[in-house]
BATIKE-784154 format. One line per field, with one value per residue (C-alpha): residue number from 1; residue in three letters; chain; y, z, x. Coordinates in steps of 0.2 Angstrom, whole numbers. Layout:
% residues N
n NUM|...;
res ala|...;
chain A|...;
north Y|...;
up Z|...;
east X|...;
***
This chain:
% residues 353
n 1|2|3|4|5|6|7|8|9|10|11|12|13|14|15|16|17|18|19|20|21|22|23|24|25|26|27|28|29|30|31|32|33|34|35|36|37|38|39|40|41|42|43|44|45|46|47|48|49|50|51|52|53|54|55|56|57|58|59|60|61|62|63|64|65|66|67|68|69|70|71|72|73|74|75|76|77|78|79|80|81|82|83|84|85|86|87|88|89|90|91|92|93|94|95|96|97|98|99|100|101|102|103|104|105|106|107|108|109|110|111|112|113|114|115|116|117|118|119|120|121|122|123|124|125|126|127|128|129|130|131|132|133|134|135|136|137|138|139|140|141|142|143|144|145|146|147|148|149|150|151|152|153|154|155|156|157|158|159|160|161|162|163|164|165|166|167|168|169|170|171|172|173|174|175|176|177|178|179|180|181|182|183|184|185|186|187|188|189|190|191|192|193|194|195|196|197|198|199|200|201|202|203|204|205|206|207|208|209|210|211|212|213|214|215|216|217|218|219|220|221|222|223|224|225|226|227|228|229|230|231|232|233|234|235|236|237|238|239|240|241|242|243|244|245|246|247|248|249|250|251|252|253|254|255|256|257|258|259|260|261|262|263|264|265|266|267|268|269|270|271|272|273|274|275|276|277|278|279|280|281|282|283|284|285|286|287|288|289|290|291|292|293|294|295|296|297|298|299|300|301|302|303|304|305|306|307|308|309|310|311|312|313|314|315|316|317|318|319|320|321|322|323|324|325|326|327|328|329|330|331|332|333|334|335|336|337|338|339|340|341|342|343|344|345|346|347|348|349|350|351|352|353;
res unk|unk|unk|unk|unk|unk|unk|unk|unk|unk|unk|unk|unk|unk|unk|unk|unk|unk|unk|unk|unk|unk|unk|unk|unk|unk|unk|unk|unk|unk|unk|unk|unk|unk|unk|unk|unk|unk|unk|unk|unk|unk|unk|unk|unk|unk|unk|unk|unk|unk|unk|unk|unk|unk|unk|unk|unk|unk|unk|unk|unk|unk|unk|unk|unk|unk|unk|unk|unk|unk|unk|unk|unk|unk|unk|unk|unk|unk|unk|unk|unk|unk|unk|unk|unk|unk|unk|unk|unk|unk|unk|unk|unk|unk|unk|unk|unk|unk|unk|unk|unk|unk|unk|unk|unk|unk|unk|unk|unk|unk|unk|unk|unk|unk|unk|unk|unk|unk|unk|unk|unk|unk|unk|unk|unk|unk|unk|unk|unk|unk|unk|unk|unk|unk|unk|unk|unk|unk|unk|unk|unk|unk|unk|unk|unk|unk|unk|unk|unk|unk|unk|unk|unk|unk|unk|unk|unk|unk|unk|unk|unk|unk|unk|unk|unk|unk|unk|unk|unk|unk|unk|unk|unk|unk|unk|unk|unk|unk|unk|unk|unk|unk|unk|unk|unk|unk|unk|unk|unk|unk|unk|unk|unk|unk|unk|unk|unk|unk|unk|unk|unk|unk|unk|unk|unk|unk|unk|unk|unk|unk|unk|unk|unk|unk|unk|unk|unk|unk|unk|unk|unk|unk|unk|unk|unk|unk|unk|unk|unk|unk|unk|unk|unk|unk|unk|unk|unk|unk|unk|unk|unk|unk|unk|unk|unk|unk|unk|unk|unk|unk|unk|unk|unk|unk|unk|unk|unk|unk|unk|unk|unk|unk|unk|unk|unk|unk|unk|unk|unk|unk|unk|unk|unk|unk|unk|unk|unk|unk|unk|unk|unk|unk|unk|unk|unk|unk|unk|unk|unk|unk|unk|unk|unk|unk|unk|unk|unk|unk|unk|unk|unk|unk|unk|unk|unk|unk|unk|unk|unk|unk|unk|unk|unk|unk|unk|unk|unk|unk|unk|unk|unk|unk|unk|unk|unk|unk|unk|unk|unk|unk|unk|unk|unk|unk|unk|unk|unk|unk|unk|unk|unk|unk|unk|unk|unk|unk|unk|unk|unk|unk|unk|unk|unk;
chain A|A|A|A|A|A|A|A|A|A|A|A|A|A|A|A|A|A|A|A|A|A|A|A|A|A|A|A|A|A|A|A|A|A|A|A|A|A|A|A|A|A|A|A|A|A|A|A|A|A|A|A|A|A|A|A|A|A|A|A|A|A|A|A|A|A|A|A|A|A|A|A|A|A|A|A|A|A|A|A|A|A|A|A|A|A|A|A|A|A|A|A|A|A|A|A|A|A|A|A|A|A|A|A|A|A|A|A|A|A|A|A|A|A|A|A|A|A|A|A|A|A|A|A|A|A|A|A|A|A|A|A|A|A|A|A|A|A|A|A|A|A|A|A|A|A|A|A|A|A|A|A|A|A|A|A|A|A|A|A|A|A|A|A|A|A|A|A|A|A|A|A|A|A|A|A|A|A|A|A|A|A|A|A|A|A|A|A|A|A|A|A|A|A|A|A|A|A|A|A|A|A|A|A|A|A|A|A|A|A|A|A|A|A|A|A|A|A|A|A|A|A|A|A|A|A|A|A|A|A|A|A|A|A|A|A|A|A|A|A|A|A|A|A|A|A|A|A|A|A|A|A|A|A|A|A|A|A|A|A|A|A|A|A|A|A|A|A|A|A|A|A|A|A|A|A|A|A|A|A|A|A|A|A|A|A|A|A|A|A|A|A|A|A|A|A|A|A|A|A|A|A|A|A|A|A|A|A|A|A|A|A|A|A|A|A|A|A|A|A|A|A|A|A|A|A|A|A|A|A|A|A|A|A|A|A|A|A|A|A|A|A|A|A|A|A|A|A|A|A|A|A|A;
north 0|17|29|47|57|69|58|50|30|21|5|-7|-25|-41|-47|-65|-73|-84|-82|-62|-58|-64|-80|-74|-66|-83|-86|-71|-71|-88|-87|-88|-68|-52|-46|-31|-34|-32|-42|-45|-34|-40|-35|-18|-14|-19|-9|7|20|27|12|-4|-21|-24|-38|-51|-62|-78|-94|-105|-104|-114|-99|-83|-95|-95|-77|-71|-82|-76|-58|-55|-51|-58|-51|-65|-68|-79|-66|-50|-42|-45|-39|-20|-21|-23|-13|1|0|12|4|-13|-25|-37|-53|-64|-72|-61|-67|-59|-42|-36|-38|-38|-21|-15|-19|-13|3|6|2|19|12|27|16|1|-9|-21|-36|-36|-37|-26|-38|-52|-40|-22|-19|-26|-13|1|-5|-3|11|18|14|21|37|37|34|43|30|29|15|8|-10|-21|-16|-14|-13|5|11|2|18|9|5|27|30|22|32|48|41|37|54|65|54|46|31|43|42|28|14|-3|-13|-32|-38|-57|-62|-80|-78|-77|-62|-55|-62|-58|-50|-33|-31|-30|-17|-7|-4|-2|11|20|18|25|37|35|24|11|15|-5|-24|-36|-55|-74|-82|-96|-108|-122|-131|-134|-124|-104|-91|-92|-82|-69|-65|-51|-31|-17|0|16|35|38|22|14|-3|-16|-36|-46|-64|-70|-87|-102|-111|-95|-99|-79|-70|-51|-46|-31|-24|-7|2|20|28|30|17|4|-3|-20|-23|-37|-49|-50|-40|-22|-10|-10|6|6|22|23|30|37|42|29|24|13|17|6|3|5|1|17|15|15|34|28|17|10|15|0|4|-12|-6|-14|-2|12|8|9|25|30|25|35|51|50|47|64|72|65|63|47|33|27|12|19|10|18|12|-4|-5|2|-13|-25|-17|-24|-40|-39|-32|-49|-60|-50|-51|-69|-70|-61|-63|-44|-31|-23|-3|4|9|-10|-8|-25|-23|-42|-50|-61|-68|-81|-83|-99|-91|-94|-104|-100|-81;
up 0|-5|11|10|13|21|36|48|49|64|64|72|81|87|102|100|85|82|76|80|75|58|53|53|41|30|40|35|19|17|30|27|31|22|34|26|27|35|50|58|68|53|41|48|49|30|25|37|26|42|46|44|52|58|69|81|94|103|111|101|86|72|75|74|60|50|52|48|31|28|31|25|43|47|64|74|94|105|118|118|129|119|104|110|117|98|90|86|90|91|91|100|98|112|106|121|130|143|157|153|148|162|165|146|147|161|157|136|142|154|140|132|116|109|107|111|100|115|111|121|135|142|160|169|186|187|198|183|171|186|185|166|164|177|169|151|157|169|154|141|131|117|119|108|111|97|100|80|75|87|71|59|50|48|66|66|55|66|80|71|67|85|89|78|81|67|77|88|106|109|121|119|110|110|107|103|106|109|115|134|145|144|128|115|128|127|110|113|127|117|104|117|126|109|102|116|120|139|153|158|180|184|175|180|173|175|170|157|156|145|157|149|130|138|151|154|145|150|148|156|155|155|161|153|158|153|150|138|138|133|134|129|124|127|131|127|116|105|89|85|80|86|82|89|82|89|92|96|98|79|72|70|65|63|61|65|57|40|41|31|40|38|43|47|51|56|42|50|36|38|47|58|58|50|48|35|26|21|12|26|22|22|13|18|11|11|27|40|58|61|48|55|73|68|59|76|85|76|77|95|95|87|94|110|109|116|102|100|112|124|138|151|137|140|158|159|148|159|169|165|163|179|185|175|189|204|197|195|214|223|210|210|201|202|202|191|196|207|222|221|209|212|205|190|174|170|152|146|129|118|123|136|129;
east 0|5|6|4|22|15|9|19|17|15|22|12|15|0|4|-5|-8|-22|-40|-43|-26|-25|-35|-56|-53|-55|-68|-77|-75|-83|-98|-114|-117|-110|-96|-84|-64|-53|-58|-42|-32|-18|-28|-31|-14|-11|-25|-23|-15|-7|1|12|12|33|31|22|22|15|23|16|28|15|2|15|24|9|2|20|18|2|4|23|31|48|49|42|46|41|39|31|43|58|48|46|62|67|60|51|32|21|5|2|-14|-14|-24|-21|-36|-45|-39|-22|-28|-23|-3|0|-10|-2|17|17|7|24|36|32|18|8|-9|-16|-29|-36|-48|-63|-68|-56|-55|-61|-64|-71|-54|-42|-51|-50|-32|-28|-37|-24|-11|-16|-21|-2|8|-1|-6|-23|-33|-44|-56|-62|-81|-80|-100|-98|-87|-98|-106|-124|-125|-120|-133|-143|-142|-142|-161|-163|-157|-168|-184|-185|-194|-202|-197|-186|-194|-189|-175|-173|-156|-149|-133|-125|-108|-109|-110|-95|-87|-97|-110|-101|-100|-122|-119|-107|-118|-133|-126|-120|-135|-148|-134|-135|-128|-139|-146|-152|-149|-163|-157|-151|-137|-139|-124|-116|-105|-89|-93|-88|-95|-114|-125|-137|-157|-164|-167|-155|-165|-158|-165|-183|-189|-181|-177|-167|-173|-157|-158|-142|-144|-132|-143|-150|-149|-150|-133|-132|-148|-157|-175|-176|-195|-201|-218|-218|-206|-195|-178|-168|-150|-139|-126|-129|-144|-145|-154|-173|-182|-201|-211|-229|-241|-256|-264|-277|-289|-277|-260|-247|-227|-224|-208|-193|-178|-165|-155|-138|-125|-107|-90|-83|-72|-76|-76|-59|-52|-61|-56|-38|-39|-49|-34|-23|-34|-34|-14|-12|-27|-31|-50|-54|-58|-77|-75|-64|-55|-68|-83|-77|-76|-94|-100|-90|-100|-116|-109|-105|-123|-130|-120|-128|-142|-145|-132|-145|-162|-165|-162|-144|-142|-127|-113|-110|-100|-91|-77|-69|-81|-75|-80|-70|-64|-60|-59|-45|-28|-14|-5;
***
């Protein structure tokens, strides 16, 4: 790729090389459902005008082997540390599973990076996140996490409608998501608390768990301010993918994986009001959210306006997460901000960093 000379390029290194990192991308590209590339935080980097991938790292020598192969990088180490001790990174994505975010977060944020592109969630435990959060803003460093449908411009053009009453006032959204509570669950809250534009006061819910398979999932109610609310289905065995059908006093919206936005407004010009169906007003560039939360990334580097999904966005929907256990712990409903900051999720996502 041809970079502008004008512009300085930030050199770039993965920390952790498997399925996020690099290899999804084949996966998307072949799946059942439109997805945009790039998809991988590799990708990204490749296609970033502001930026080049140098270098990356993981134990496991077959996985940094084969993104090395596949993405042209020679600089492969089988520790992270010794990686930004040699070279030159400016922006670091650490890929590792979860329940490492924290120490890898912690020591590259003190080894002087100018931004890092975290995976989500951002921890395990409200007082890791406290902790990281700590850290970035110690040290100075830009943090962006892969909530990527919060840069997806549909899901922007969706709350611009939201905003200017396009479905009247808002009331109720019913969201699916089948990934657990805290794995894929943030990725819903993300986009819930972008899309009603306000942070939830109260989580009602149960956990609903697949001994063995990943972290429960979650059904329930997330209150926001003035009555709008958000049923989630985000049960184990829900056959749904992210999936939310937004509904106002005078209309409604539904957008989700491989779903284009359909935008439905109530026609009263009858003798019964209707939906009916509108062209939904806005298209896509062709940038995916990955891309665009790289180029975010950069922005708040130079500029130092936080990125979309900011660390502290992504400690408020751990948040939730976190308000889902009490929930179902104590089998009422849980008031936001939660005092008990050690409560964990554990993560058996992904394999050993």
């Amino acid at each position: 790729m041809t970079h502008p000379s004008s512009s300085p390029i930030y050199r770039a290194g993965i920390i952790g090389c498997g399925r996020i990192a690099d290899t999804i991308e084949a996966e998307a590209a072949t799946g059942p459902s439109w997805a945009l590339l790039p998809y991988s935080h590799a990708g990204a980097y490749q296609r970033c005008a502001r930026t080049i991938l140098v270098a990356a790292a993981d134990p496991n020598e077959e996985r940094r082997t084969l993104l090395g192969r596949r993405r042209g990088v020679e600089r492969l180490y089988a520790d992270y540390r010794e990686m930004l001790d040699r070279e030159r990174i400016d922006i670091v994505s650490i890929c590792v599973p979860t329940r490492a975010h924290a120490a890898v977060a912690i020591d590259v944020a003190g080894r002087g990076v100018r931004g890092i592109y975290l995976e989500k969630p951002i921890a395990q435990s409200l007082r890791e996140a406290d902790a990281m959060i700590a850290a970035f803003d110690r040290h100075g460093t830009a943090v962006a996490v892969n909530h990527m449908r919060t840069w997806d411009p549909l899901y922007g053009r969706v709350r611009e409608l939201i905003a200017t009453g396009a479905v009247g006032a808002l009331r109720t959204i019913m969201a699916h998501v089948r990934e657990g509570v805290l794995f894929g669950g943030t990725h819903l809250y993300d986009l819930l608390r972008f899309l009603v534009g306000a942070e939830p006061e109260w989580v009602f819910g149960e956990l609903h768990g697949a001994p063995g398979l990943h972290e429960p999932g979650a059904r329930g109610i997330i209150g926001f301010p003035a009555g709008v609310r958000a049923y989630v289905d985000g049960a184990a065995d829900d056959p749904t993918p992210l999936e939310l059908d937004i509904t106002g006093t005078e209309g409604r919206i539904r957008i989700g994986n491989g779903t284009y936005p359909e935008w439905f407004r109530l026609d009263r010009g009858g003798g019964r009001p209707v939906l009916t169906r509108r062209g939904f007003p806005g298209m896509h560039d062709g940038r995916s959210g990955m891309l665009r939360a790289v180029e975010d990334l950069v922005a708040a580097i130079e500029g130092g306006q936080a990125p979309a999904s900011s660390a502290t966005d992504a400690r408020a929907d751990l948040e939730i997460a976190v308000a889902f256990a009490l929930s179902h712990r104590s089998g009422g409903r849980v008031t936001i901000p939660v005092s008990d900051l050690d409560l964990t999720i554990e993560d058996p996502w992904g394999r050993d960093p």
